[in-house]
N, CA, C and O atoms as CSV, one atom per row, in Angstrom:
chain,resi,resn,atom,element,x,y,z
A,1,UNK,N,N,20.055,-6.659,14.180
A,1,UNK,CA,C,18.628,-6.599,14.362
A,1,UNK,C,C,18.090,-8.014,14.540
A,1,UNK,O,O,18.533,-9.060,14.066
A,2,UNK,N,N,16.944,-7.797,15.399
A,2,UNK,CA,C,16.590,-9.518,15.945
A,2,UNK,C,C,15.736,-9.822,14.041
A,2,UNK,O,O,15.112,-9.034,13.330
A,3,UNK,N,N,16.084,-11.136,13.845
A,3,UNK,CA,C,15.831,-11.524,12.805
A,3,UNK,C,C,14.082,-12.161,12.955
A,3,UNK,O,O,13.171,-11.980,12.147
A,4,UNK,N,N,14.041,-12.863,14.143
A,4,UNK,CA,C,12.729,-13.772,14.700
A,4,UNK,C,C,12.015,-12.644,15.209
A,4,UNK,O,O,10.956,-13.098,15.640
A,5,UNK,N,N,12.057,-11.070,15.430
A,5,UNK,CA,C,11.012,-9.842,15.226
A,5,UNK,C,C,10.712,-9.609,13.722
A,5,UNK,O,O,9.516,-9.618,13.433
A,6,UNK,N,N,11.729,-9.371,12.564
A,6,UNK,CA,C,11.278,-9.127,11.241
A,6,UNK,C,C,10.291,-9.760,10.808
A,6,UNK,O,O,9.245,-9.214,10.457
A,7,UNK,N,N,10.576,-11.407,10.771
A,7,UNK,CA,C,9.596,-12.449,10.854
A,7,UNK,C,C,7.840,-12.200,11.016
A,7,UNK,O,O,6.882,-12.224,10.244
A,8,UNK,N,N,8.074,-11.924,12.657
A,8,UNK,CA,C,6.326,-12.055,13.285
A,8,UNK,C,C,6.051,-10.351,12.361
A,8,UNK,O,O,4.936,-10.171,11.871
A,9,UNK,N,N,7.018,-9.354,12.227
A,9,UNK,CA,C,6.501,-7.894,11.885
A,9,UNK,C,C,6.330,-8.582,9.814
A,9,UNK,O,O,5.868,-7.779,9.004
A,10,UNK,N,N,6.564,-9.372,9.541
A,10,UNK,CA,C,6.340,-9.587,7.813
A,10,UNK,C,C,4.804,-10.314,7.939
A,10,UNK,O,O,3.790,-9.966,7.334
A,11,UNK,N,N,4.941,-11.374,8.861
A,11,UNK,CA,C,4.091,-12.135,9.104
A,11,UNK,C,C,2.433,-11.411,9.629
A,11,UNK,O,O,1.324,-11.929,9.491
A,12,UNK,N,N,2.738,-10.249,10.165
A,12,UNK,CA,C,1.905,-9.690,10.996
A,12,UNK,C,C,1.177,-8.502,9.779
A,12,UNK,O,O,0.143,-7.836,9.818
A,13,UNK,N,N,2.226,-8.630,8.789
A,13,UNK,CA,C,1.949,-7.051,7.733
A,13,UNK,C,C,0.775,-8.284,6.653
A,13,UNK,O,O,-0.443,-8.150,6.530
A,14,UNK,N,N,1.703,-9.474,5.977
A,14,UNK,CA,C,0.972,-10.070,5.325
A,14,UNK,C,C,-0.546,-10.714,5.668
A,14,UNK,O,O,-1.425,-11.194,4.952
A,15,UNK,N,N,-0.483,-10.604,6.380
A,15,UNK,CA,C,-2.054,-11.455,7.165
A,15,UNK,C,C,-1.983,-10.649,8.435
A,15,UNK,O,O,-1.112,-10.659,9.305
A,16,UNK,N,N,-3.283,-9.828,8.331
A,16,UNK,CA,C,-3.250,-9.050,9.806
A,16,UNK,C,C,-3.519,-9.632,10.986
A,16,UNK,O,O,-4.654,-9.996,11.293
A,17,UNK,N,N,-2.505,-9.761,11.725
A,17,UNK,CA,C,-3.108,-10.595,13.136
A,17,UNK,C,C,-2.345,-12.080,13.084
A,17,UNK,O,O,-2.513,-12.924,13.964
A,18,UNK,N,N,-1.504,-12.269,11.952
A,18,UNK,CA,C,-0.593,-13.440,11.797
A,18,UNK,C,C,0.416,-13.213,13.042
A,18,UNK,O,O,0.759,-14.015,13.911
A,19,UNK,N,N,0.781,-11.849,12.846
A,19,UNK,CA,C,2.100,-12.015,13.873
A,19,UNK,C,C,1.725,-12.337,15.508
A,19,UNK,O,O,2.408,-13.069,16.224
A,20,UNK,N,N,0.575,-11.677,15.905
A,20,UNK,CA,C,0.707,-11.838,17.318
A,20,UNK,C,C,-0.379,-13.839,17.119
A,20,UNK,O,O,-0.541,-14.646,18.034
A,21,UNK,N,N,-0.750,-13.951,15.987
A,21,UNK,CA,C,-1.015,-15.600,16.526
A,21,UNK,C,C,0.382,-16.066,16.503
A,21,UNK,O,O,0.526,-16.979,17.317
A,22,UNK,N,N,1.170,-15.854,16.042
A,22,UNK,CA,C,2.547,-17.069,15.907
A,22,UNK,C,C,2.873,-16.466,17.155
A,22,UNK,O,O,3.458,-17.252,17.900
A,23,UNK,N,N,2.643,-15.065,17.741
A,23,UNK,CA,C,3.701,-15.314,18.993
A,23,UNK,C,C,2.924,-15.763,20.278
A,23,UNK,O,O,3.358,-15.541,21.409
A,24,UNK,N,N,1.668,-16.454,20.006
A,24,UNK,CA,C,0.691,-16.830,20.887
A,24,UNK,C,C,-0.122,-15.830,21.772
A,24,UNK,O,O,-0.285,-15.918,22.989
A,25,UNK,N,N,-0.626,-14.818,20.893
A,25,UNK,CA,C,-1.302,-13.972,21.964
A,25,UNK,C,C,-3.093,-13.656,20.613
A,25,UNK,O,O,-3.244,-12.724,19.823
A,26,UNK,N,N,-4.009,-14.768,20.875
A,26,UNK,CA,C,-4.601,-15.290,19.952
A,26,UNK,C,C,-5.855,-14.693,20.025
A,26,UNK,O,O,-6.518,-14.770,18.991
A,27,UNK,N,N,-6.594,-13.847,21.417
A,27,UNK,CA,C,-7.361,-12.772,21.152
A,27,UNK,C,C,-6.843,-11.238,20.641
A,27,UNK,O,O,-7.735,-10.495,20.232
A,28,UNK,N,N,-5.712,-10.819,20.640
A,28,UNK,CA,C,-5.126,-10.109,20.119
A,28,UNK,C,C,-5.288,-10.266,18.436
A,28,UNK,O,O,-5.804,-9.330,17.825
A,29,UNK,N,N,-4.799,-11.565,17.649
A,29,UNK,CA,C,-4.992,-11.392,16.805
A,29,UNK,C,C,-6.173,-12.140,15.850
A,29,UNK,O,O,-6.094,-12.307,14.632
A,30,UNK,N,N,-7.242,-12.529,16.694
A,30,UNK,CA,C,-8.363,-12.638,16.370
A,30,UNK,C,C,-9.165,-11.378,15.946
A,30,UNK,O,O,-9.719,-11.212,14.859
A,31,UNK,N,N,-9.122,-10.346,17.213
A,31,UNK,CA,C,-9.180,-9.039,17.352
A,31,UNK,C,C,-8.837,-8.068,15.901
A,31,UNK,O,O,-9.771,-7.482,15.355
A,32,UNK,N,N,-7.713,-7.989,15.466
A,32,UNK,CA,C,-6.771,-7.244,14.536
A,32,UNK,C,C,-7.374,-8.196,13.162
A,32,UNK,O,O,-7.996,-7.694,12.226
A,33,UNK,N,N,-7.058,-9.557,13.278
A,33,UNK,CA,C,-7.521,-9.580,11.875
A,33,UNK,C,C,-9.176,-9.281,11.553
A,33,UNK,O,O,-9.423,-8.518,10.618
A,34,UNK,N,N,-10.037,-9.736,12.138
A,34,UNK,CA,C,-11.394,-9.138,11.941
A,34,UNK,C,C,-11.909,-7.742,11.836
A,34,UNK,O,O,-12.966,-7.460,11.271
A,35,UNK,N,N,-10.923,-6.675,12.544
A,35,UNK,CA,C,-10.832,-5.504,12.201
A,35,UNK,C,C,-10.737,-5.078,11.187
A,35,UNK,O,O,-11.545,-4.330,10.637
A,36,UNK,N,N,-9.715,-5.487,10.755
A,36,UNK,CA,C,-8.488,-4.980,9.412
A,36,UNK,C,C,-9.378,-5.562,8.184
A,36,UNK,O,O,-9.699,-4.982,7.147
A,37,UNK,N,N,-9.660,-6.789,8.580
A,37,UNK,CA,C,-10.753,-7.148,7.952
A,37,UNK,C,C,-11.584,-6.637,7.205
A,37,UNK,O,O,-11.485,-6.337,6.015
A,38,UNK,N,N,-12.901,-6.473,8.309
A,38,UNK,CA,C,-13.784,-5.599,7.737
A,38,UNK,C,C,-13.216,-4.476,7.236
A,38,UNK,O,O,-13.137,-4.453,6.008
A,39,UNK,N,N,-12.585,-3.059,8.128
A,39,UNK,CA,C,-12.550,-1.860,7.822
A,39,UNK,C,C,-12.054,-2.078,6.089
A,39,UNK,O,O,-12.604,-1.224,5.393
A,40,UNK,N,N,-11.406,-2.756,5.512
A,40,UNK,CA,C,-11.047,-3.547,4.142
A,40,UNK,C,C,-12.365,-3.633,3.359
A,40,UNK,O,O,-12.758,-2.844,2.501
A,41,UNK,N,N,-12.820,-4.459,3.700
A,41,UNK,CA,C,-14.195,-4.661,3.151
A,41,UNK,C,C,-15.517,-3.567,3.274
A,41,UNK,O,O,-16.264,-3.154,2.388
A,42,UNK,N,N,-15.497,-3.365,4.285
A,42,UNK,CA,C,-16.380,-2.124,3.892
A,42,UNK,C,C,-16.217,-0.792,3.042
A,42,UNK,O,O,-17.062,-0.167,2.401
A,43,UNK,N,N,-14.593,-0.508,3.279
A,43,UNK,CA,C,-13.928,0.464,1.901
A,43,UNK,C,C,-14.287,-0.247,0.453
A,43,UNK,O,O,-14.765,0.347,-0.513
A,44,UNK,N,N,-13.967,-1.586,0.514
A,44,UNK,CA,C,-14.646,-2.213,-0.753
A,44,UNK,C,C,-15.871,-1.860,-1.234
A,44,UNK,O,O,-16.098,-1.164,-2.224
A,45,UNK,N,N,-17.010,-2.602,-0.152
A,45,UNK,CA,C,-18.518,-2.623,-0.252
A,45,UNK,C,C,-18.615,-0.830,-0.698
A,45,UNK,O,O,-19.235,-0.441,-1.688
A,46,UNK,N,N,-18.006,-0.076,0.083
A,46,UNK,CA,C,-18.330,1.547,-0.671
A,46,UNK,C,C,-18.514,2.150,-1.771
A,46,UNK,O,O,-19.138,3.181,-2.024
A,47,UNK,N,N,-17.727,1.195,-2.649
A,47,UNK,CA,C,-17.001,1.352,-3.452
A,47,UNK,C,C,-15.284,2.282,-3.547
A,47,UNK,O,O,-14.778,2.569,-4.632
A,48,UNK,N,N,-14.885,2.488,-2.723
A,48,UNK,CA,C,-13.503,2.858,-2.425
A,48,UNK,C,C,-12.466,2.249,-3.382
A,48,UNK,O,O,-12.523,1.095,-3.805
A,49,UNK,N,N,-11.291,3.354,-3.747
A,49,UNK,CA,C,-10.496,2.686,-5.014
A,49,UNK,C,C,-9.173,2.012,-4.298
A,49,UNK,O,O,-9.063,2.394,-3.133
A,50,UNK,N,N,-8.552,1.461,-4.554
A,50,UNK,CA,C,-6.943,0.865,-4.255
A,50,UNK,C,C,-6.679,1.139,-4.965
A,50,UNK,O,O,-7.158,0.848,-6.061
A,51,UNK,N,N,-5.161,2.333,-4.612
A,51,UNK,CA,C,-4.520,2.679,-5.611
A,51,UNK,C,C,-3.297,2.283,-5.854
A,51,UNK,O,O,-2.502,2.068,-4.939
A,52,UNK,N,N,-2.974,2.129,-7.217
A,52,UNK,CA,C,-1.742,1.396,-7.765
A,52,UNK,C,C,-0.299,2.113,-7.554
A,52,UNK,O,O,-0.319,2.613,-6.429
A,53,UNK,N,N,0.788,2.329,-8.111
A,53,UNK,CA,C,1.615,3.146,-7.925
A,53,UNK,C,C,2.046,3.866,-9.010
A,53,UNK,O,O,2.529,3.449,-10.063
A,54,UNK,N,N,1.873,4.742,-8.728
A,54,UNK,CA,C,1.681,5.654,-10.086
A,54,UNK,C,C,2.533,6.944,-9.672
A,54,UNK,O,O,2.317,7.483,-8.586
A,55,UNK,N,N,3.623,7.489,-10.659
A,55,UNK,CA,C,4.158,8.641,-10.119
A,55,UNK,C,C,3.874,9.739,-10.620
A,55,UNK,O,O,4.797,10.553,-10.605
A,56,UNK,N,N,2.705,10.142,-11.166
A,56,UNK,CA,C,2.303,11.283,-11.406
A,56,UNK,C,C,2.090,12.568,-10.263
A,56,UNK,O,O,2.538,13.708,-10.141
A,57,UNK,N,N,1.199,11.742,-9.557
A,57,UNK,CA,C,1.075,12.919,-8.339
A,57,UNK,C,C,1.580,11.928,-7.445
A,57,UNK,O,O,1.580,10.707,-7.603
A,58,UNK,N,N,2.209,12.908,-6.047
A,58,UNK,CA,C,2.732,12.708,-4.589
A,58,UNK,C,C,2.219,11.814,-3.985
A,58,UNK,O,O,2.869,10.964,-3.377
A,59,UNK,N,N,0.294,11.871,-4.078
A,59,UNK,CA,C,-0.663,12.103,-3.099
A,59,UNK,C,C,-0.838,10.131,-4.234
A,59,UNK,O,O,-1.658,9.240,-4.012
A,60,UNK,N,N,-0.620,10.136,-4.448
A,60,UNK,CA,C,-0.578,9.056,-4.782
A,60,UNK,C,C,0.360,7.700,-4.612
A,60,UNK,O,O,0.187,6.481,-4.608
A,61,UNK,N,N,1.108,8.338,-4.518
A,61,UNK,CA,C,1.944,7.140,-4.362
A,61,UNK,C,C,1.703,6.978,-2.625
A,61,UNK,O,O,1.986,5.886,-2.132
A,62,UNK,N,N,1.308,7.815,-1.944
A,62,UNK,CA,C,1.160,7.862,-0.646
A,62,UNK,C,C,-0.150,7.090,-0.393
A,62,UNK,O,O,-0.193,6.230,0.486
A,63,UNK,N,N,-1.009,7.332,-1.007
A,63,UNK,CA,C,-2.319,6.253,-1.073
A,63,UNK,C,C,-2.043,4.376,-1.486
A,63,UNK,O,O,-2.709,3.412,-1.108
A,64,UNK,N,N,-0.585,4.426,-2.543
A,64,UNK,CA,C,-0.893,3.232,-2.548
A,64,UNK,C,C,0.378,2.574,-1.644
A,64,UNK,O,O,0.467,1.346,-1.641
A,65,UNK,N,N,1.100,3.155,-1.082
A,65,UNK,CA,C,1.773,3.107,0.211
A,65,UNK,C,C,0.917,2.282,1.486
A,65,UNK,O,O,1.118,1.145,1.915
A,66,UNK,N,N,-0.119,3.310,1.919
A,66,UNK,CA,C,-1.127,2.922,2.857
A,66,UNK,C,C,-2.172,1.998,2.383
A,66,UNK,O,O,-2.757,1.541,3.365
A,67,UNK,N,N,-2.740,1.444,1.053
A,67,UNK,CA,C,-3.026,0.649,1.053
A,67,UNK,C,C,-2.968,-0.570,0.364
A,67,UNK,O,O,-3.840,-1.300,-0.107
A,68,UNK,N,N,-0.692,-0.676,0.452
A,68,UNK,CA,C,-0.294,-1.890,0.343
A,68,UNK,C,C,-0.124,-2.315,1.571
A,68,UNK,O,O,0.383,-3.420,1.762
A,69,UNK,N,N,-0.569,-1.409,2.745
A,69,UNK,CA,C,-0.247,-2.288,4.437
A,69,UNK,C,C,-1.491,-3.286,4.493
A,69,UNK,O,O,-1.687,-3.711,5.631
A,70,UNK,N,N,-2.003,-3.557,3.930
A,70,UNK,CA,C,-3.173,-4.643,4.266
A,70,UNK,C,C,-2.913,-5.748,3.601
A,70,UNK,O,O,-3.710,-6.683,3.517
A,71,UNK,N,N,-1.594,-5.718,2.995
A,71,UNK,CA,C,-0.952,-6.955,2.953
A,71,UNK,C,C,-1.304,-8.257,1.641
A,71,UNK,O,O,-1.133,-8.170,0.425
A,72,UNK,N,N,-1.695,-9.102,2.242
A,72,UNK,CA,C,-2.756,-10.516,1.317
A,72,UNK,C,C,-4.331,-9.789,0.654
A,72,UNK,O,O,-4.813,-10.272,-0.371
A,73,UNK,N,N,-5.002,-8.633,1.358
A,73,UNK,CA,C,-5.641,-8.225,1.257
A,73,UNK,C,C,-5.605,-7.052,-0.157
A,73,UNK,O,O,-6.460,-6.863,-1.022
A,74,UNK,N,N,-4.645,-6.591,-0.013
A,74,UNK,CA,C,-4.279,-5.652,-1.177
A,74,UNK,C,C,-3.974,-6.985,-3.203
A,74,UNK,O,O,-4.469,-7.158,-4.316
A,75,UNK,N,N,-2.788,-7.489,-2.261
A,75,UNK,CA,C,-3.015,-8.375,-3.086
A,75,UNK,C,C,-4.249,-8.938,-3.845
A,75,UNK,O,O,-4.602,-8.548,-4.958
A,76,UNK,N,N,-4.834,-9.858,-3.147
A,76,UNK,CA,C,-6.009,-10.239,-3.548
A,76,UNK,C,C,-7.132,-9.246,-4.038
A,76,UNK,O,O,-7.969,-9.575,-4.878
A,77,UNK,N,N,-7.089,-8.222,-3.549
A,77,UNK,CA,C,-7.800,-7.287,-4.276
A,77,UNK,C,C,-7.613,-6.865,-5.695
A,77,UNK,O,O,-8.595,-6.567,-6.375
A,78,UNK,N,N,-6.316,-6.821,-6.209
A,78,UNK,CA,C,-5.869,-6.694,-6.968
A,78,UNK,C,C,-5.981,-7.760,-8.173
A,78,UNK,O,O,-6.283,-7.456,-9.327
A,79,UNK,N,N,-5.662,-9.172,-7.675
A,79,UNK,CA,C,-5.667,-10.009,-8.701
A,79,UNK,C,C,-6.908,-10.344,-8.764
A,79,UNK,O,O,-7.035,-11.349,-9.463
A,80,UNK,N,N,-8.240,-9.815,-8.199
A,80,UNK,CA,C,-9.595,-10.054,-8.740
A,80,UNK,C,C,-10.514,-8.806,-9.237
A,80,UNK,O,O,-11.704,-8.896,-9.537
A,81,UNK,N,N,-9.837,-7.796,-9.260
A,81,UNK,CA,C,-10.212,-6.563,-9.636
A,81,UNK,C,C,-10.942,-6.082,-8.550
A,81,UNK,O,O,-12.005,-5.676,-9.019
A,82,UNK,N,N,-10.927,-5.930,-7.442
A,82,UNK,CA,C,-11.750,-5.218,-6.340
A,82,UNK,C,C,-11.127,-4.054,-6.392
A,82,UNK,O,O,-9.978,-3.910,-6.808
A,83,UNK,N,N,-11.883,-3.130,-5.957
A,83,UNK,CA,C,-10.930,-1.543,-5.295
A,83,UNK,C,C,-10.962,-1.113,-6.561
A,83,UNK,O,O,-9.886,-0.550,-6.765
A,84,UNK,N,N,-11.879,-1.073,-7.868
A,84,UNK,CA,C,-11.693,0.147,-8.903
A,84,UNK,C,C,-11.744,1.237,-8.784
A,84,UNK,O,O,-11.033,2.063,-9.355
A,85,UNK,N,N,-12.678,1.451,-7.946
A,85,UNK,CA,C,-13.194,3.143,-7.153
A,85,UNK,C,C,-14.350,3.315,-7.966
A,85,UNK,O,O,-14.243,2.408,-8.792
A,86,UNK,N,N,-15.431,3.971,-8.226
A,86,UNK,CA,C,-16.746,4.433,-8.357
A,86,UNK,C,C,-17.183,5.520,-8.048
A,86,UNK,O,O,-17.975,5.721,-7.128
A,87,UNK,N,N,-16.647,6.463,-8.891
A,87,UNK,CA,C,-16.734,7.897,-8.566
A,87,UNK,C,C,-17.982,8.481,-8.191
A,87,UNK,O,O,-18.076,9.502,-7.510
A,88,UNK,N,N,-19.205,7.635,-8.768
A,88,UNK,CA,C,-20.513,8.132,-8.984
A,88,UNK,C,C,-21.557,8.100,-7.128
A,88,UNK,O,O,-22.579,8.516,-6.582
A,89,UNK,N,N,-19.980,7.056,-6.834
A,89,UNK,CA,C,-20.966,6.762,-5.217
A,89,UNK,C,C,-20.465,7.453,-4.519
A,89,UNK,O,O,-19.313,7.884,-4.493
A,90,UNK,N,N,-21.828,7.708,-3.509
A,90,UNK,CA,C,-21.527,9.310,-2.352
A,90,UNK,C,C,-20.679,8.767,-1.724
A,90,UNK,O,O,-19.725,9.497,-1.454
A,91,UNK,N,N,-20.588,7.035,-1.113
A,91,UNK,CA,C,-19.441,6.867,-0.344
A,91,UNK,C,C,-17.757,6.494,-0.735
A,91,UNK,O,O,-16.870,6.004,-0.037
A,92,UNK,N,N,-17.766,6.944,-2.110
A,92,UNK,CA,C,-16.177,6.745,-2.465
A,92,UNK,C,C,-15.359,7.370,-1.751
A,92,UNK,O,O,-14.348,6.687,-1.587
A,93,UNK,N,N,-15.319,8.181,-1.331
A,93,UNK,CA,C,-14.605,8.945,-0.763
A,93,UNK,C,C,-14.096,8.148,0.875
A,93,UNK,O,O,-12.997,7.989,1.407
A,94,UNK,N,N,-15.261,7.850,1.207
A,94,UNK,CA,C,-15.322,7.340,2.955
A,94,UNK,C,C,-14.355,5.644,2.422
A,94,UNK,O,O,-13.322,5.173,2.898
A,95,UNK,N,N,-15.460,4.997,1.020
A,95,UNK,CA,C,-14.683,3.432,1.311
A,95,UNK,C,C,-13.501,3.699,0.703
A,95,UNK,O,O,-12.924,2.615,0.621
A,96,UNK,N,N,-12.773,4.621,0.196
A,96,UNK,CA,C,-11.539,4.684,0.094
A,96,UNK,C,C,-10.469,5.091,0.978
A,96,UNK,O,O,-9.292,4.898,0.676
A,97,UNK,N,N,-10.895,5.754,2.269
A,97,UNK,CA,C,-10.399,5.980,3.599
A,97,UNK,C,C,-10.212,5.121,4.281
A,97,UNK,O,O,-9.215,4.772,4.913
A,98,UNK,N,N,-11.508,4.601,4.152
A,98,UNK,CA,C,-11.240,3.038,5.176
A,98,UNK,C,C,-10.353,2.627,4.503
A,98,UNK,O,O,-9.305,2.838,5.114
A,99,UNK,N,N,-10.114,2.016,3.309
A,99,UNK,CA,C,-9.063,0.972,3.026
A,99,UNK,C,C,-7.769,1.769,3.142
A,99,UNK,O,O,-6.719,1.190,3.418
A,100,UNK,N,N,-7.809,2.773,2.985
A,100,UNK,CA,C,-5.745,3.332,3.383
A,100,UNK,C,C,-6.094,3.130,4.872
A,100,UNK,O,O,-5.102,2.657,5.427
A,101,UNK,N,N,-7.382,3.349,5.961
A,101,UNK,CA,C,-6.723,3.280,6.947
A,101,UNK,C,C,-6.859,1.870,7.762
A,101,UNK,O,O,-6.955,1.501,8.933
A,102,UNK,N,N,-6.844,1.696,7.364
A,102,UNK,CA,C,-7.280,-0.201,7.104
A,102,UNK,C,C,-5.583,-0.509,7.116
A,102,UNK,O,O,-5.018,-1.116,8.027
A,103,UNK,N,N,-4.968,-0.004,6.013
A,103,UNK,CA,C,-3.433,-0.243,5.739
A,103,UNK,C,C,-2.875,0.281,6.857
A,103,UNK,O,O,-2.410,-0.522,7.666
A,104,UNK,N,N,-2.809,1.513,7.107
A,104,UNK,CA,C,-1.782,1.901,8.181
A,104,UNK,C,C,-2.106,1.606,9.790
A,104,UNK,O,O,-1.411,1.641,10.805
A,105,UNK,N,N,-3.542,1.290,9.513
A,105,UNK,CA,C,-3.539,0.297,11.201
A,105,UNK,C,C,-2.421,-0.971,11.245
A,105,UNK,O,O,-1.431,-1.146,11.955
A,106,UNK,N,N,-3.059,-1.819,10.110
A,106,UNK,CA,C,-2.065,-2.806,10.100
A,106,UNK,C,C,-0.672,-2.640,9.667
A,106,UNK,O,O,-0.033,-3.693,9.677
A,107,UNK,N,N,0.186,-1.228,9.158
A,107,UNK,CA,C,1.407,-1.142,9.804
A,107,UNK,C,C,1.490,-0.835,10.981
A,107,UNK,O,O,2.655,-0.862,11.377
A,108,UNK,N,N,0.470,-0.439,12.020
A,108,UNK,CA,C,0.777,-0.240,13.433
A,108,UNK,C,C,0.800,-1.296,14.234
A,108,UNK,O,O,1.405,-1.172,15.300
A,109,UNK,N,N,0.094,-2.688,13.884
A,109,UNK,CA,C,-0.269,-3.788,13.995
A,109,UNK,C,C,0.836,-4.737,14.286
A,109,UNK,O,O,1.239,-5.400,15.241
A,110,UNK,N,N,1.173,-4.497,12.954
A,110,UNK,CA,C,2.726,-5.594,12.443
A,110,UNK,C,C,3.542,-4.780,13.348
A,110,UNK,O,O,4.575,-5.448,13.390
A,111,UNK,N,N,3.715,-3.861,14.025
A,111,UNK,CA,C,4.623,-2.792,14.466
A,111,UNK,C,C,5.243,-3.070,16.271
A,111,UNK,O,O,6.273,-2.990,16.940
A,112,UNK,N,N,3.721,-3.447,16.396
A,112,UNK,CA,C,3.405,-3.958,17.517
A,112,UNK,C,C,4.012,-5.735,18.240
A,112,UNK,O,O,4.592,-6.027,19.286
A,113,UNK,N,N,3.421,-6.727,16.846
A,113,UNK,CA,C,4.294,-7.662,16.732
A,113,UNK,C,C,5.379,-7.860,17.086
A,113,UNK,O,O,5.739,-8.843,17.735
A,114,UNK,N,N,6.452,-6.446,16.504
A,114,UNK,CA,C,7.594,-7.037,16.234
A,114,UNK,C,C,8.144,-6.028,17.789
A,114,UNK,O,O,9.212,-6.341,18.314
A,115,UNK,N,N,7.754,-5.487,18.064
A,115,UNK,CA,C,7.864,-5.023,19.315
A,115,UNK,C,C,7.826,-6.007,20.264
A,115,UNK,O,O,8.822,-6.661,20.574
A,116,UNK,N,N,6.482,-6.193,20.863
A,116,UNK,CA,C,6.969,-8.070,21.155
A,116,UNK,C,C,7.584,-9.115,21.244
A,116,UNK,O,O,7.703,-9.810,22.253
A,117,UNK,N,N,8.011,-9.296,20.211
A,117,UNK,CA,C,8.853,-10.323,19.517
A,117,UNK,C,C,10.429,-10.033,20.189
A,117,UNK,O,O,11.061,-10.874,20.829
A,118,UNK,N,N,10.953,-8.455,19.839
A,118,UNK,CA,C,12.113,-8.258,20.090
A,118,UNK,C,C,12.215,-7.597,21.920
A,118,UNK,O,O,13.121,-6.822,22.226
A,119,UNK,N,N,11.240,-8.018,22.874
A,119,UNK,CA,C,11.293,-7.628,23.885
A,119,UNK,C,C,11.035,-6.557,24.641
A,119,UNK,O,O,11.172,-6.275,25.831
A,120,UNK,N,N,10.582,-5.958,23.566
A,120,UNK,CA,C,10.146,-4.007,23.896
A,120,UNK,C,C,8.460,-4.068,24.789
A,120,UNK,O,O,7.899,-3.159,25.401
A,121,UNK,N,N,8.126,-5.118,24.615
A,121,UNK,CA,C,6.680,-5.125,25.517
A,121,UNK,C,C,5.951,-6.416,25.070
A,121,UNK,O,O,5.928,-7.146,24.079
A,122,UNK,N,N,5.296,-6.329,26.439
A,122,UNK,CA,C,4.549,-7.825,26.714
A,122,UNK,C,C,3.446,-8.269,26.070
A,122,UNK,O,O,2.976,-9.374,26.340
C-alpha cells in the first residue's frame, strides 16, 4: 500500500482539508476545512452532544465513530468540554447531526485525499 497516500488520508482526517493542502490543491482544501468547520460548530452552537465510546448500546459506539472523523476537532472538543449535549434544546437533536455528519464528510474528505495521492484521480 502507497505509504505517501496513508499520510495525506491521516493528514486529511486530522485537520480537515490538511490533506489536499499538502498535496497542493488549496481551494479544495480551503473549501473542506471551512465546511467541516462550521457544520462542527454549529452542531456545537446547538447544543449537540459528542459522544464518547461507550459499549452499552450499538447506536453508540456508532455515533462516536462518526464523530471521531472530525479529527483535531473532536479532540479539542473534548479536552475543553464542548459537545455535552443539552437535552432541554429543541435543536439537540439537529446540532448533534451536524457534528456526526460533520465526521463522516470528513472521512469522505480524507478519502478523497488519499485517492489522489495514490493516483486514482486528479
Amino acid at each position: 500500500m502507497n505509504t505517501k497516500a496513508i499520510a495525506y488520508f491521516i493528514l486529511g482526517w486530522f485537520i480537515p482539508g490538511l490533506g489536499h493542502a499538502a498535496l497542493k490543491k488549496f481551494k479544495k482544501a480551503i473549501f473542506f476545512f471551512v465546511a467541516i468547520t462550521s457544520m462542527a460548530a454549529l452542531g456545537l452552537i446547538m447544543g449537540g452532544r459528542i459522544y464518547s465510546f461507550q459499549t452499552e448500546n450499538p447506536l453508540t459506539i456508532l455515533a462516536f465513530f462518526s464523530d471521531i472523523g472530525t479529527g483535531s476537532l473532536f479532540l479539542l472538543a473534548k479536552m475543553f468540554s464542548f459537545g455535552i449535549g443539552n437535552l432541554k434544546n429543541i435543536s439537540f437533536e439537529f446540532g448533534t447531526a451536524y457534528i456526526a455528519g460533520a465526521g463522516l464528510l470528513n472521512y469522505l474528505i480524507s478519502l478523497d485525499a488519499f485517492d489522489i495521492a495514490a493516483g486514482k484521480k486528479n
